[in-house]
C-alpha positions as CSV (number, residue, x, y, z in Angstrom):
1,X,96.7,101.1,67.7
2,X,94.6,103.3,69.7
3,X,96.7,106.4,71.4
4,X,95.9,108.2,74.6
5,X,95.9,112.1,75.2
6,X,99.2,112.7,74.5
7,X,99.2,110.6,71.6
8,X,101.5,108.1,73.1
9,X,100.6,103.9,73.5
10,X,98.6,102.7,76.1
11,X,101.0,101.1,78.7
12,X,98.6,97.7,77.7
13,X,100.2,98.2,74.0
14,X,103.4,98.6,75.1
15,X,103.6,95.8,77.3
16,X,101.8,93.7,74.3
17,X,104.3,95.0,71.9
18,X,107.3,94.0,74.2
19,X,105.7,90.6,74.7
20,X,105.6,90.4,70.4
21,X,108.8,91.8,69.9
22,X,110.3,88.9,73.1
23,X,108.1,86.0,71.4
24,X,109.9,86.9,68.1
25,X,112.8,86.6,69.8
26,X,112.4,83.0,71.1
27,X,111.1,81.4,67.4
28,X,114.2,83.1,66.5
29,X,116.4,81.3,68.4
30,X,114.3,77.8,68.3
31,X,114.7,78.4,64.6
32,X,118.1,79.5,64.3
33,X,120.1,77.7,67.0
34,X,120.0,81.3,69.1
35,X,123.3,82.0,66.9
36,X,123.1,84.6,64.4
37,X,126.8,84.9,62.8
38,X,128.2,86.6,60.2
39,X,130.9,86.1,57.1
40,X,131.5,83.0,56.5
41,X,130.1,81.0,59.7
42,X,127.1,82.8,58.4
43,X,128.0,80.7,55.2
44,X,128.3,77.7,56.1
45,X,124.8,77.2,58.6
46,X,123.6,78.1,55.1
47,X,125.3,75.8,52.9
48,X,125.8,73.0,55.5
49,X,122.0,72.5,56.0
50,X,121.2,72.6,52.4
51,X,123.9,69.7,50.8
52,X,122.4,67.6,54.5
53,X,119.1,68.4,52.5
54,X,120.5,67.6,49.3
55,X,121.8,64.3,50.7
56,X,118.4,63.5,52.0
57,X,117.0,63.4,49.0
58,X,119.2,61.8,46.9
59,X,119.4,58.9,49.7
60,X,115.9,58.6,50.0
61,X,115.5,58.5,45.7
62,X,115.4,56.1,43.4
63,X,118.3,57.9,41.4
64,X,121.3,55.9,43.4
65,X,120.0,52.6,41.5
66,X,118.8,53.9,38.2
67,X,122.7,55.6,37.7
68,X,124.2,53.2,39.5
69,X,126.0,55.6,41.4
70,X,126.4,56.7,45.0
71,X,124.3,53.8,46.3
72,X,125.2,53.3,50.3
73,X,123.7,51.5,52.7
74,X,121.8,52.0,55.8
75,X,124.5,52.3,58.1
76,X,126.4,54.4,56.1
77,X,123.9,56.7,55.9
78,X,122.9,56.5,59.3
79,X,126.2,57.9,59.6
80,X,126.6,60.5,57.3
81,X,123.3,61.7,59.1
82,X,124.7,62.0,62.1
83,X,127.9,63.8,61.4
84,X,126.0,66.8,59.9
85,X,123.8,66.9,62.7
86,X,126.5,66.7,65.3
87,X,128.7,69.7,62.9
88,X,125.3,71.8,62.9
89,X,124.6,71.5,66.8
90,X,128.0,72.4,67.6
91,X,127.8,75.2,65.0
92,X,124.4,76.8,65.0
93,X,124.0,76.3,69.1
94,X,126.2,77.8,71.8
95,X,127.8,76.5,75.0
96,X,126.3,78.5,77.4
97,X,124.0,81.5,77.9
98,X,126.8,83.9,78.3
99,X,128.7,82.3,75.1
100,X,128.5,84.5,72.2
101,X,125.7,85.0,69.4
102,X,127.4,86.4,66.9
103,X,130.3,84.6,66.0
104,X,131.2,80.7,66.4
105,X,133.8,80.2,68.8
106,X,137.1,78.4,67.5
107,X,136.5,75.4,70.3
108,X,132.9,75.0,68.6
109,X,134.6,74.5,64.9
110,X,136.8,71.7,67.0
111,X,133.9,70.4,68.3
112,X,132.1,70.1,65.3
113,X,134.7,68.8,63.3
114,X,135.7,66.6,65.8
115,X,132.1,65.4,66.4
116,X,131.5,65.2,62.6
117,X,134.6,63.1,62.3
118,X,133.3,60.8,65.2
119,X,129.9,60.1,63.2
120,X,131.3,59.9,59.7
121,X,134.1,57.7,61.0
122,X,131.5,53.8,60.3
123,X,131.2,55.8,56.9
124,X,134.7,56.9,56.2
125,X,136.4,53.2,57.5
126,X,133.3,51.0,56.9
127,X,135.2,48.4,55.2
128,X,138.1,48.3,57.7
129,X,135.6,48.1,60.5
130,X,133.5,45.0,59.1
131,X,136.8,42.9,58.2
132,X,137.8,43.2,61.8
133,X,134.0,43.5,63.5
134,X,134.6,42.4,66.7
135,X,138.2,43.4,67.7
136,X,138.5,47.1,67.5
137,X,141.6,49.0,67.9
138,X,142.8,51.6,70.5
139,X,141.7,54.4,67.4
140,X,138.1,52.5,67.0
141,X,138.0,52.9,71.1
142,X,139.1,56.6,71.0
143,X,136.9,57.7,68.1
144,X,133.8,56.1,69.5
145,X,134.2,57.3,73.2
146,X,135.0,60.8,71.5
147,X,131.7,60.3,69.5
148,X,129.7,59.5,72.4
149,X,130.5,62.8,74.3
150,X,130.5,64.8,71.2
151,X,126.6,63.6,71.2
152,X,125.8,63.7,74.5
153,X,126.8,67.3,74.3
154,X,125.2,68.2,71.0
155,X,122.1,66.6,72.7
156,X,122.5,69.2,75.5
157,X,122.7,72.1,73.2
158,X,120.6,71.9,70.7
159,X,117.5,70.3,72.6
160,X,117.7,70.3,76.5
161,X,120.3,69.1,79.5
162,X,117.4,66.4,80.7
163,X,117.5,64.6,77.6
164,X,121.2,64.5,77.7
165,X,120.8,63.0,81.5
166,X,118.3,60.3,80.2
167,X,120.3,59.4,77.4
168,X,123.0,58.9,80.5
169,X,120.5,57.2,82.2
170,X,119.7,54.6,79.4
């Protein structure tokens, strides 16, 4: 970087640095979830993300067949899917602008469990649900009006308030 006379940076280089160091910033918390907590929160948008990956993987393989072991179908997986995204939106994104950055919030661990729950619930009862397809109980009703909001709002945290009002919409 070039210096002037008194071997500080041009106000140019300053204002270029600033923009860097603001840019970073934003990939950061595009990247990230704009949450950056510590312990064992810090723990789990570690180890949370990697078994989803894991799961991926061994979904999408041929090993399920081969073994003969842990073979589910689509909708089970669908499923599963969607309970770890719903745990990681409520975990790794906050509420608001003013919510904090550096810790999860206990409500967001009840939301993500509770959101998780919602999703994994065709997985958990899939059998139950099937033998009675067509006459849910007051619990089925519960859990899936729970799960709608849980994903409406996930929607509006982790990607953006107008998608959450089309998804309204449609």
């Amino acid at each position: 970087m070039s210096q002037n006379d008194g071997g500080q940076m041009s106000k140019t280089e300053n204002q270029t640095t600033s923009m860097d160091a603001e840019l970073q910033e934003m990939l950061a918390q595009s990247d990230t979830g704009a949450r950056d907590p510590q312990g064992i929160a810090k723990k789990v948008l570690l180890i949370v993300p990697f078994i989803w990956a894991l799961f991926q993987l061994w979904y999408a393989s041929p090993l399920p067949f081969v073994l003969n072991f842990g073979i589910i179908n689509d909708t089970e997986a669908r499923s599963i899917h969607l309970a770890f995204a719903i745990f990681l939106a409520f975990t790794a994104y906050p509420a608001m602008k003013s919510s904090p950055r550096d810790h999860v919030p206990l409500t967001d661990w009840i939301f993500a469990f509770a959101g998780a729950f919602s999703a994994g619930y065709l997985f958990l009862f899939y059998n139950e649900l099937a033998g009675r397809s067509g006459a849910p109980t007051t619990f089925d009703t519960a859990v899936a009006v729970t799960g709608m909001l849980m994903l409406l709002e996930a929607t509006r945290r982790s990607l953006c308030p107008p998608l959450m009002i089309v998804a309204l919409v449609f």
